[in-house]
matplotlib code that plots the C-alpha trace (Angstrom):
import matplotlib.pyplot as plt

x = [23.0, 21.2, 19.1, 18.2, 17.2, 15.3, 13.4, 12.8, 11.7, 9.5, 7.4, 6.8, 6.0, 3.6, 2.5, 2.2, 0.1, -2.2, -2.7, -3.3, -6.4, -7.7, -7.7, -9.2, -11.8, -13.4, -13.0, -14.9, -17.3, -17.6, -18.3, -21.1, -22.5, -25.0, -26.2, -27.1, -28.5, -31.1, -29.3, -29.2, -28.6, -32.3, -33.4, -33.9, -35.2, -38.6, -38.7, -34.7, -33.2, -32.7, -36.7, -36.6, -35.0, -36.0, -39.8, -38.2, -37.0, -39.4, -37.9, -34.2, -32.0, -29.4, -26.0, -27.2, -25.8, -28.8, -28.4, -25.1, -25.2, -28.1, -26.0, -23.3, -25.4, -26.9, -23.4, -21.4, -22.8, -19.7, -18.9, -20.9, -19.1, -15.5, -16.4, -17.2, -13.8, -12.6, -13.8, -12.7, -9.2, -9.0, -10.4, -7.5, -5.3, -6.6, -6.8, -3.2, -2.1, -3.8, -2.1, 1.2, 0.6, -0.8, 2.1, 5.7, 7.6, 7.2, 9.6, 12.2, 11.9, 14.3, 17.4, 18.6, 20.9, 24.5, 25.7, 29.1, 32.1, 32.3, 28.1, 25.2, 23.7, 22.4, 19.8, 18.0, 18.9, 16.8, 18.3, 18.7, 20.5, 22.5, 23.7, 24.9, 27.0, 28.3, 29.7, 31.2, 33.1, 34.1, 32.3, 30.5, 27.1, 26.0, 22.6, 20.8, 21.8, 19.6, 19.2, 20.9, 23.8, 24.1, 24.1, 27.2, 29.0, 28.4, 29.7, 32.4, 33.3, 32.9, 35.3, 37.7, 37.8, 37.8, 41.1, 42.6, 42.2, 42.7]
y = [-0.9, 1.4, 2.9, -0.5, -1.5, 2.1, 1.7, -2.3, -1.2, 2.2, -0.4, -2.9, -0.6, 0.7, -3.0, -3.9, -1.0, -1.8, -5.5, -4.6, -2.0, -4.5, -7.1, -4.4, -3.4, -7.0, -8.1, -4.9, -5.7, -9.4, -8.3, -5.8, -7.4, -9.9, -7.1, -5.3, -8.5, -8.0, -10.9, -8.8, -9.7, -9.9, -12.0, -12.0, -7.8, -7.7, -6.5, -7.5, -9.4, -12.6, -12.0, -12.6, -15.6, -17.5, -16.4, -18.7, -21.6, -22.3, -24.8, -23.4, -26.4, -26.5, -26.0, -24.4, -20.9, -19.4, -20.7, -20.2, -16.3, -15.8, -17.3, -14.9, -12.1, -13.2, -13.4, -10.8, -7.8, -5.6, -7.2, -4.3, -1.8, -3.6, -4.3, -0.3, 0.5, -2.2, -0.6, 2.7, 1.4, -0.3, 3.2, 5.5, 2.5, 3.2, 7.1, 6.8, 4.9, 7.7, 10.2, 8.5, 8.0, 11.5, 13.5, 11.3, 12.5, 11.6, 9.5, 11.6, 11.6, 9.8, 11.7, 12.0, 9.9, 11.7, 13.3, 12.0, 14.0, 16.4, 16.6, 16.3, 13.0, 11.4, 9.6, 12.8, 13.9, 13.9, 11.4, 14.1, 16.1, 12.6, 12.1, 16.1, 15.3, 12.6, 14.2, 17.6, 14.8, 13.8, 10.3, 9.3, 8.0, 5.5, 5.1, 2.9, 2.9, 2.1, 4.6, 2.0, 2.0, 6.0, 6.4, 4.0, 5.7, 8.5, 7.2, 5.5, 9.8, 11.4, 9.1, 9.1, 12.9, 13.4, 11.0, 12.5, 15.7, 14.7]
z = [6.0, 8.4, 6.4, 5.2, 8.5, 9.6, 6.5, 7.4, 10.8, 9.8, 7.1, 9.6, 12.4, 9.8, 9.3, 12.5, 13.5, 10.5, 11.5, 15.5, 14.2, 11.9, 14.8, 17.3, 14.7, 14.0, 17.3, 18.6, 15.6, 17.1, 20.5, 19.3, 16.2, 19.2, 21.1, 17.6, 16.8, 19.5, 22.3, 25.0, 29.2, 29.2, 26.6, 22.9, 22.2, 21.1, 16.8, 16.4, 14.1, 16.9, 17.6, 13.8, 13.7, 16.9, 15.2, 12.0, 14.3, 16.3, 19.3, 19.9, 20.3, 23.2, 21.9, 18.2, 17.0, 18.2, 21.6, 22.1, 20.6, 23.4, 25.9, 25.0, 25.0, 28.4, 30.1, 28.2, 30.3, 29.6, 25.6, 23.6, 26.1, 25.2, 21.7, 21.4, 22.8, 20.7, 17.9, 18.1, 19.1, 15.6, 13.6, 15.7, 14.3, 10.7, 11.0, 12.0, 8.9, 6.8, 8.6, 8.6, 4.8, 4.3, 6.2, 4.4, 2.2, -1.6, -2.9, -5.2, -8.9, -10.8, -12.2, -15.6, -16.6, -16.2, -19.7, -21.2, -21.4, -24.5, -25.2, -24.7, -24.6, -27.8, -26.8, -26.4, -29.9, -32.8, -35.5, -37.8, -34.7, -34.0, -37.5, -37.3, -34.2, -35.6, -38.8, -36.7, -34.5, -37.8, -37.9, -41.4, -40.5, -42.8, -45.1, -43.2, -39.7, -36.6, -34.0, -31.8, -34.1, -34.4, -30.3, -30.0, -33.1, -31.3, -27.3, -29.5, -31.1, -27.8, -25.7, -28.6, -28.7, -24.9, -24.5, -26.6, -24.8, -21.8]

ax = plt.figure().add_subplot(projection="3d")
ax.plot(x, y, z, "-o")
ax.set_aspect("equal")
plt.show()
């Protein structure tokens, strides 16, 4: 049970951390995206992307996206400053995911299944090996028999000869 919850806790750390840098990231991106726009405390910038678009709009209505991203950029004197810091807050976030990621330890590979008493285990055989086995243990495979059939005549041998040992 506590590994169960260390390893609940590690992923959503993980999580977490990866959520929190997203967030940081776009709102950074949010903050900057006007004043790369060309909105700026000063007006709309001269050859920018806003100069652009209030060229293709003409009269700027009050309250319009336009008007209200100018007004942003007008006011928001410290926003590209934040949104920069913002930003880079979000890609640490991120380039500590990849490190996390980078630096655990691989899961571990599967195991073979365990071998029965008395042989080797016959799903690893050959038929032709299977049907041997069978007939030393002193079974009599039959004509015929699927592969299925073979491996349980063969379980069926090995416990039989083992108890009896034992």
């Amino acid at each position: 049970a506590a590994q169960l919850a260390a390893k609940a806790r590690e992923r959503w750390s993980g999580k977490a951390v990866g959520t929190l840098s997203a967030g940081a990231g776009l709102g950074g991106a949010a903050l900057v995206a006007p004043a790369v726009a060309g909105f700026t405390a000063e007006g709309v910038a001269a050859g920018s992307v806003a100069a652009a678009w209030q060229a293709s709009i003409g009269n700027v209505a009050a309250g319009s996206t336009f008007a209200s991203l100018q007004s942003f950029g007008a006011t928001a004197v410290m926003a590209p400053a934040a949104g920069a810091g913002l930003m880079v807050t979000g890609l640490l976030g991120v380039g500590y995911l990849g490190w996390r990621h980078y630096n655990e330890t691989p899961p571990a590979l599967p195991t073979a299944p365990p071998v029965p008493p008395g042989g080797q285990d016959p799903v690893f055989l050959s038929e032709a090996a299977l049907r041997n086995a069978i007939v030393e243990l002193g079974g009599r495979p039959e004509d015929g028999m699927e592969r299925e059939a073979l491996v349980a005549l063969y379980r069926a041998l090995v416990a039989e000869r083992d108890a009896g040992v034992a």
